[in-house]
C-alpha positions, 0 to 999 in steps of 0.5 A, spaced: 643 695 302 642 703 305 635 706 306 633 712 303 636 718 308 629 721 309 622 719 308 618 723 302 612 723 303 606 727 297 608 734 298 601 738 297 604 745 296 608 743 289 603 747 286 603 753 290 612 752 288 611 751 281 607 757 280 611 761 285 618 760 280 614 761 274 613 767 277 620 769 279 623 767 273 619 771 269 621 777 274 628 776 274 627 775 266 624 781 266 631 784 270 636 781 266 632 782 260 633 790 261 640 789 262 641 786 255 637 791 252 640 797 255 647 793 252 643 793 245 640 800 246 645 805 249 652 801 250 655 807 252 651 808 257 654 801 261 661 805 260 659 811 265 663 810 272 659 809 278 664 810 283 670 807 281 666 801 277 662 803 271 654 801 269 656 794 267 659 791 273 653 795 278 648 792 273 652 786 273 653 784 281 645 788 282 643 781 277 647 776 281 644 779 288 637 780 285 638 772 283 640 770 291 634 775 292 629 771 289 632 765 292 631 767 299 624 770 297 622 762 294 626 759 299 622 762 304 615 762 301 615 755 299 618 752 307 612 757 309 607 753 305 609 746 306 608 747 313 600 751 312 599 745 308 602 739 312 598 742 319 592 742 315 593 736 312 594 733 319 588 737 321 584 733 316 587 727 318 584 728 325 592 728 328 593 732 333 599 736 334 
């Protein structure tokens, strides 16, 4: 029989990250729902060149940069959140650090 590799425990800042990816989602609908609207608006506007690449492959690579983005910016908010609500967890507790 294996035990589980880590210890879980209640995590009281689910909330704060549920709320948090709701809102980065909308953001990055918002941006990619630009992008499908451009492509409906004016697709000959994805076709003008950008250097040696065009609209569509800058707009494109912008989306999945954006998206690793918005993951770092979740990752980091949600880890600083865990660590205020579990030191005020053990605050309340009377444990000391």
């Amino acid at each position: 029989m294996h035990d589980p590799a880590t210890q879980w425990k209640r995590d009281n800042a689910s909330s704060l990250k549920e709320l948090l990816g709701k809102w980065l989602i909308i953001i990055y609908a918002i941006i990619y729902g630009g992008f499908i609207l451009v492509n409906i608006v004016s697709p000959s506007f994805m076709g003008i060149d950008v250097g040696s690449l065009n609209v569509a492959i800058v707009y494109g690579i912008g989306l999945i940069i954006s998206a690793i983005i918005l993951a770092f910016v979740y990752n980091s908010i949600s880890t600083h959140a865990e660590e205020l609500f579990e030191e005020n967890s053990k605050n309340e507790n009377g444990e000391s650090k």
